[in-house]
N, C-alpha and C positions, 0 to 999 in steps of 0.2 A: 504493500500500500504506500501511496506519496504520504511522507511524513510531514508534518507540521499542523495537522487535524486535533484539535483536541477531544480526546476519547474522552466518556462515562462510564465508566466500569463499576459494575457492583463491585460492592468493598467489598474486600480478602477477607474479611469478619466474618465473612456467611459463607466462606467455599465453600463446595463439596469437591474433594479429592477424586475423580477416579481415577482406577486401575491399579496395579501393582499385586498383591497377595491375594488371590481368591477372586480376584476381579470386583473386590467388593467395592463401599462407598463410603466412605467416614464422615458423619455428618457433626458439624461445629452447631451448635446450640444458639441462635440469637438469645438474647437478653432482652431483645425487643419481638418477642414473641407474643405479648399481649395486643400494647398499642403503640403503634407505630403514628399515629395520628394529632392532629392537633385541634381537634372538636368542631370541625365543621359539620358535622351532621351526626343529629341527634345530641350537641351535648348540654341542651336542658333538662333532655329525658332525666328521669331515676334511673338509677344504676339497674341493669337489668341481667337477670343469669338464664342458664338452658339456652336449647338451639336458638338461632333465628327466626323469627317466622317469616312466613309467607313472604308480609308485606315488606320486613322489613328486606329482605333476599333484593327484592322490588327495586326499593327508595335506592338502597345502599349504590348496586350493581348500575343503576339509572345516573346516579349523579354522578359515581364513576367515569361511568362512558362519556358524558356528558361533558365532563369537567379534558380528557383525554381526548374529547376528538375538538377542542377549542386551543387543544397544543399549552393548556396550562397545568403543567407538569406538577407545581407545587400541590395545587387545589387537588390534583386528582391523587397525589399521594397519601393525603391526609385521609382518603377513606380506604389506606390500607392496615394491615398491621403492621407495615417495617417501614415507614415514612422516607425516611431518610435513603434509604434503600432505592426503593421503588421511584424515589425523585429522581434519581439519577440517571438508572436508566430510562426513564418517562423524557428526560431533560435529553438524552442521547438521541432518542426516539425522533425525535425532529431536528436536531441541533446539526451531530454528526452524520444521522444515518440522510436525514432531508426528506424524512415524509410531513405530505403536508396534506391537505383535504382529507382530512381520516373522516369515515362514515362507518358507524356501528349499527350492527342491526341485531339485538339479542333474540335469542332463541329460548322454547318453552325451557322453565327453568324444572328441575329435578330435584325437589329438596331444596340443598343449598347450596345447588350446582345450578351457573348459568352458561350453555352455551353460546357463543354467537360469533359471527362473519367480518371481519373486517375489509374494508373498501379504501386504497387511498390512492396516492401518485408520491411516488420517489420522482423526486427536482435537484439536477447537480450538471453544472457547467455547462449550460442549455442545455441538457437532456432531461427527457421524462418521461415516464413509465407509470402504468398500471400498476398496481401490488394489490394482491387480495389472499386472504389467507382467513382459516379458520381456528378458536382453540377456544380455551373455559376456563373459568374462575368458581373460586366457592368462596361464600361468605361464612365467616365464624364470630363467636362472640369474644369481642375483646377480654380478656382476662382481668386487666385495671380497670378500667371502666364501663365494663357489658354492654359495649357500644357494641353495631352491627358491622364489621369490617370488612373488606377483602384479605383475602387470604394470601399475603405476598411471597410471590415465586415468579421467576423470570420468563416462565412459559404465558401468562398471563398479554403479555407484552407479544411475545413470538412461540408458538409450538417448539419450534425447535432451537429455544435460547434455557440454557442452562447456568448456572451457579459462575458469577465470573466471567458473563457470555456480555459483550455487548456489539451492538449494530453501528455500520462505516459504511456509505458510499464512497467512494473515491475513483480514482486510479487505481487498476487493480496493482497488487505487488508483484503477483506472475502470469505471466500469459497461459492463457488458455491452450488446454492441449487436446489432441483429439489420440487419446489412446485406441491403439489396436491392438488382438490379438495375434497370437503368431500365425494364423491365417491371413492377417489383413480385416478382420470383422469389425466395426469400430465400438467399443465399449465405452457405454454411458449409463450416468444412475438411474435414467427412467426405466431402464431396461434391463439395467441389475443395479438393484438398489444397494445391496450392502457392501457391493466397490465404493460409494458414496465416498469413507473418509478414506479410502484407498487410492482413488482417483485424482483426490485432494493436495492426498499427499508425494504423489509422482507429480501433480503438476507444480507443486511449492521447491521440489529438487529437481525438476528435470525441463521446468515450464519455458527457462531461456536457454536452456542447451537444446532444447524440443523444436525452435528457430520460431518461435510465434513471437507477435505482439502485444499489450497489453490494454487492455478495452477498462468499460467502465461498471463497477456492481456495486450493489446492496450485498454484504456482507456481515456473516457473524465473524466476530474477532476472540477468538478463546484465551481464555487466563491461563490456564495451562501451557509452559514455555514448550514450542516443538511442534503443539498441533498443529494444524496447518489451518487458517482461514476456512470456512463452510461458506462456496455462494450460496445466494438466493436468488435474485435477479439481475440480471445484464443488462445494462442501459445502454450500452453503446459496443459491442462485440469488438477484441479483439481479432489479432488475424492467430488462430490455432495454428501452435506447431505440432506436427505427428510424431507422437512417442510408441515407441514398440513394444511391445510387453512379452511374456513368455505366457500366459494365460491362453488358456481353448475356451470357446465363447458356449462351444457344447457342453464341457466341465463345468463351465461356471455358472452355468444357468439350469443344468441339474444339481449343484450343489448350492446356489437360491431357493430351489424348490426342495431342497431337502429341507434345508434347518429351519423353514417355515411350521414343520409339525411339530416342532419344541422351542420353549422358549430359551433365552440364555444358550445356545447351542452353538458350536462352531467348528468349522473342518475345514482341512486343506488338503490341496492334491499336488501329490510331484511324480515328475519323471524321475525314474532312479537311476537311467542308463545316462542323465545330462545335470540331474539337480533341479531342473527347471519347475519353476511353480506352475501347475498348470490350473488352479481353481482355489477361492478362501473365500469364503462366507460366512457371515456371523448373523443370529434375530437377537439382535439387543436393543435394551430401551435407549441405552445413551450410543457414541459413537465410537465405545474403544475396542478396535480390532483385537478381539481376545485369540482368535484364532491366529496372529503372530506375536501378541504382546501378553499373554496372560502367563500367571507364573502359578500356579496350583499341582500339587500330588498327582501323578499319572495313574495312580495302582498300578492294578498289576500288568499294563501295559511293559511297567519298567521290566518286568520278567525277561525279558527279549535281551534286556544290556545284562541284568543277572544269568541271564544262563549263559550268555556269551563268557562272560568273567568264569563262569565253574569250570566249560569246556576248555578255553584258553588257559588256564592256570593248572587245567589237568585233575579238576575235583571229581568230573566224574564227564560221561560224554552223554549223547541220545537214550544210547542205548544202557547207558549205565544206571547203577542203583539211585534215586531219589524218594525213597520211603515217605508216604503223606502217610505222616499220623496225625492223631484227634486234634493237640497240640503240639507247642512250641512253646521250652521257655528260655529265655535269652537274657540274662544278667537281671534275674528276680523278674522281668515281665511277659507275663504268658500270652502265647500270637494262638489265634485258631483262625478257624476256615470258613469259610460261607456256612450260614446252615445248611443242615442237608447232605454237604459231603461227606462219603463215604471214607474210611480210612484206609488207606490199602499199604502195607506194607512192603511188598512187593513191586512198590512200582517203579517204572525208568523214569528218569529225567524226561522223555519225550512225553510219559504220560500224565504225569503232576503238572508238565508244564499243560497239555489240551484243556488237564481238568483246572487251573490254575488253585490247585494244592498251597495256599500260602507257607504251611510248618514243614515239606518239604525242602522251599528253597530257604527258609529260616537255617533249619538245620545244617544244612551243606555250608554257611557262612563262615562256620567256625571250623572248617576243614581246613588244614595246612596246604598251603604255605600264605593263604588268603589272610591279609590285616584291614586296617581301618582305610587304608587308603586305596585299598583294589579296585573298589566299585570303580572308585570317584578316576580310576585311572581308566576301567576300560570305557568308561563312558567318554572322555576328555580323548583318550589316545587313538580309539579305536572308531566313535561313533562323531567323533568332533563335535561333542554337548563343551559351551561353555568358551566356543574358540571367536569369538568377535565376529559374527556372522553380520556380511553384506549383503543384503536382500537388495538393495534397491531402495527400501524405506526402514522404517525403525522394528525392529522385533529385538523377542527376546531367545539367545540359543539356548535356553536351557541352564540347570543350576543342580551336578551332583555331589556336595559336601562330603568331604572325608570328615566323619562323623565315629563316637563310641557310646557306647551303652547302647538303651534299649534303640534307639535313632538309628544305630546301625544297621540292626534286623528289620525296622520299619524302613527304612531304604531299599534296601533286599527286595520288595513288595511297594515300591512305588508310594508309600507314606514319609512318614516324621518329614526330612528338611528337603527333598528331592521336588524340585519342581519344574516344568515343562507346561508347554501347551501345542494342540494340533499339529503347528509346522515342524517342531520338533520333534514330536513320533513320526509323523510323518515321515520325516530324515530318517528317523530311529530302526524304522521297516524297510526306507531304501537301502539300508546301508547292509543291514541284515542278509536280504535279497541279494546281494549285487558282491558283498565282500567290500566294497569301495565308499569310504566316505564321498559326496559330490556336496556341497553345499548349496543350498536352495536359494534360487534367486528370481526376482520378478522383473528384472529389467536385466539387458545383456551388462556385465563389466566393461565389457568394451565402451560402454557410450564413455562413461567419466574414469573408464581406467581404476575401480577397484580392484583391490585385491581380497581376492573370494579365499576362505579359511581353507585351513588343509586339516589332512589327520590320514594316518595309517592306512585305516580299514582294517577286515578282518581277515585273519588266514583262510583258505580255499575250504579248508575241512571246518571251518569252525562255522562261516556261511553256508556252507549247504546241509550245515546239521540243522540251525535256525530256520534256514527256508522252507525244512521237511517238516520240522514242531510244529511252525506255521500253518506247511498244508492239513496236518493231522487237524489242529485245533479249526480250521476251517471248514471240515467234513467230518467233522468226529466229535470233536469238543467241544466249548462253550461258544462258540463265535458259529457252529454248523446253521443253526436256525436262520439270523442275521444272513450270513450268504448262499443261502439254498437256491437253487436255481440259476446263481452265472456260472458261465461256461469258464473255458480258458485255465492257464495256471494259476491258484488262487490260493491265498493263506491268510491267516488275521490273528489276531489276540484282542480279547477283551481284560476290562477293567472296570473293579469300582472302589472307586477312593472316598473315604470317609472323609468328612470337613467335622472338624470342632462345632458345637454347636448347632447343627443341621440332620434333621431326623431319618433323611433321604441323601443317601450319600449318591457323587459323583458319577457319571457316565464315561465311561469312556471305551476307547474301541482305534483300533489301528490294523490295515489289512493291505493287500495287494491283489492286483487280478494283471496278468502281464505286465509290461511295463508300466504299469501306475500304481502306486501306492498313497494311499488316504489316512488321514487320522481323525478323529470327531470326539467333541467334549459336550456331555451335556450336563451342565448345572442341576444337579438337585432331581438327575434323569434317574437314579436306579443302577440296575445292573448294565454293565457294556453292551449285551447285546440286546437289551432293551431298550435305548433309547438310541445311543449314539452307533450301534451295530447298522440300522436301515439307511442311519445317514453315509455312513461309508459304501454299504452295496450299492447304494442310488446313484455315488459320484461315481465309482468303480465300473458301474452297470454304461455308465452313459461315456466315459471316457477311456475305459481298457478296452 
């Protein structure tokens, strides 16, 4: 954006954080969570408690609008709860962003829910433009004064304005780009939505190396250092330059219609013979690509780098002994199984891993010559978890701690401190497959000359014992259900990873069907192959 614009930002007082651990949201407490107000409406009444009523939902929501489409931003904060708040960005609303002629047209209300329409024109450097958009507010009762208030939050203002968000026509700061797929397809958000901050953020790094121009928008500006701008509207079109992507438009648009059947859900697809990303789609209420940036417990996905570490270090191979018993106790803390597991004594490594046995591979940890730092090496050496991976945009490679105590044995099983998300199993299974670490990327190195992470890979015998686990637990095992039905060479591992505090643990699932391999997280989904297992066949079905 051309600088010298003075921004309104809602104060840092009231962020909301996201992303990082769990993908979750840390909410900071206003102190001005009663009244934000200065008594312009209602304050001769008596102090009043309980809901709103009807009328006052009415009065409140009416002078509101009222006071906001006459662009007096002070007036119309006082009928919120966060006054001071709410001023500012009300004050950006026209100042910065240049909407002017706002027309409100509220909708039947629900309770103490009003919907309704907004109608204006963005006005900047003789240009002008339409803007109409829809979103809701709710009124509550002041806490200090049992006045009738709005309910202040940023969406109030704009649907898709968040904590920290505020609005900027200008000059854009990057030129528009017109991404394509590696067919040449051109990929845009109307058409796959949840590239949206993917799209964003290829064109915030690649927008003047891409050769375009820079045109004129209505823009969210995010508090969060790194994100990249969200357009809204273009008032005056740059000249797009064409950026190329490693993405298949078929991949990506059966893995939009995947993660559409779960909420919080996210998967990615890669080539394992090149690294190349071929699909990432997340349904999340906010915008952070969890599917390259989320850092949560894989479960028993991780199995894949723990049995690599047993056969590599010579604990035991395929075919060799991995007893699943009832439990597991590992320095005073005892590991068990999914319910229902059967205990078999008897079994191989290949079949604790289909049946993902957690206190067989508990067990095998403390086999010689294995210490605290094995995992954390085959994962870093072999699988390149953790190596400063260049994608093209921001992700996260992966996190396996050399860790002791019970953390240990929970690592072992994809819990305690090991965290990943999709693109990373994802890797996790190509690498497996293939013997060869590739690091995954959405944009060629060539354009800007990164250097793309290296690592080892695995020995010949130690990938194709993996790849055959794989096939078992794909036609055999917990993952068979999930991929019934495609053809071709096919393998998978499921997972479910317990979260602190959440009564329905994690989803997870990582699989292969020819040269493509997927990975899928579902928040709060269950077992692997119950939630996040159909999202991996689906991409797998429509891209292998």
């Amino acid at each position: 954006m051309a600088r010298g614009v003075k921004v309104a930002v809602i104060s840092t007082a009231f962020a909301v954080m996201v992303g990082g651990a769990g993908y979750g949201a840390y909410n900071i407490v206003s102190a001005l969570n009663g009244d934000g107000g200065t008594g312009a409406a209602g304050s001769s009444d008596a102090k009043r408690s309980g809901p709103p009523s009807k009328d006052e939902v009415a009065e409140t929501s009416k002078k509101f609008f009222a006071a906001w489409e006459k662009g007096e931003a002070a007036s119309a904060a006082s009928y919120t709860n966060n006054s001071t708040v709410a001023e500012q960005l009300l004050t950006a609303y026209s100042d910065t962003a240049h909407i002017t002629d706002v027309r409100i047209t509220p909708g039947t209300a629900t309770g103490d829910t009003v919907p309704y329409g907004v109608k204006a024109t963005v006005k900047y450097a003789g240009k002008s433009k339409p803007l109409s958009y829809k979103s809701r507010l709710t009124v509550v009762r002041g806490v200090t004064t049992g006045r009738a208030l709005v309910d202040w939050k940023p969406s109030v203002v704009h649907p898709e304005l968040q904590t920290g968000d505020t609005l900027v026509t200008e000059e854009s700061a990057n030129p528009p780009i017109e991404a394509v797929d590696r067919d040449g397809v051109v990929l845009t958000k109307a058409k796959y939505p949840s590239l949206g901050p993917v799209l964003d953020a290829l064109r915030a790094k690649y927008g003047e190396q891409a050769g375009g121009t820079p045109g004129i928008e209505l823009s969210i500006r995010h508090q969060t250092e790194g994100v990249a701008e969200t357009s809204l509207l273009t008032l005056a079109k740059g000249k797009a330059g064409k950026l190329e992507t490693t993405l298949s438009a078929t991949a990506q648009a059966a893995a939009e219609k995947a993660v559409k059947l779960y909420d919080q859900s996210s998967v990615v697809a890669v080539k394992p013979s090149t690294g190349e990303v071929l699909a990432v789609a997340n349904n999340r209420k906010d915008a952070f690509n969890a599917a390259f940036e989320g850092t949560v417990a894989p479960g028993s996905t991780m199995k894949i780098i723990t049995a690599a570490m047993l056969i590599d270090n010579g604990v035991t191979s395929m075919n060799g002994p991995a007893p699943c018993t009832e439990d597991a106790v590992w320095q005073g803390q005892t590991f068990r199984n999914l319910t229902g597991m059967q205990p078999n004594l008897n079994a191989t490594l290949a079949n604790s891993f289909m049946r993902s046995c957690n206190t067989a591979f508990i067990k095998l940890i403390d086999e010689k010559p294995l210490t605290d730092e094995s995992l954390t090496k085959e994962a870093e050496e072999r699988f390149g978890i953790n190596h400063d991976w260049q994608t093209g945009i921001v992700s996260f490679d992966g996190k396996v701690p050399a860790v002791s105590g019970p953390d240990r044995a929970a690592g072992a099983i994809g819990q305690g401190q090991v965290q990943m998300n999709p693109l990373n199993m994802a890797s996790v299974t190509a690498t497996a497959i293939t013997g060869a670490f590739r690091q995954p990327y959405l944009v060629s190195p060539k354009l800007d000359d990164r250097q793309l992470a290296t690592a080892k890979g695995l020995p010949y015998n130690t990938a194709s014992q993996l790849k055959q686990m794989m096939r078992l637990t794909a036609t055999q095992g917990t993952a068979a259900k999930a991929m019934a039905g495609l053809g071709g060479d096919i393998g998978a591992k499921t997972g479910s990873a317990e979260v602190d505090g959440n009564a329905v643990s994690d989803s997870w699932f990582t699989g292969f069907r020819n040269d493509v391999s997927a990975a899928a997280l579902v928040q709060g989904g269950g077992h692997g192959g119950d939630a996040a297992g159909p999202i991996v066949a689906a991409v797998l079905r429509a891209a292998g």
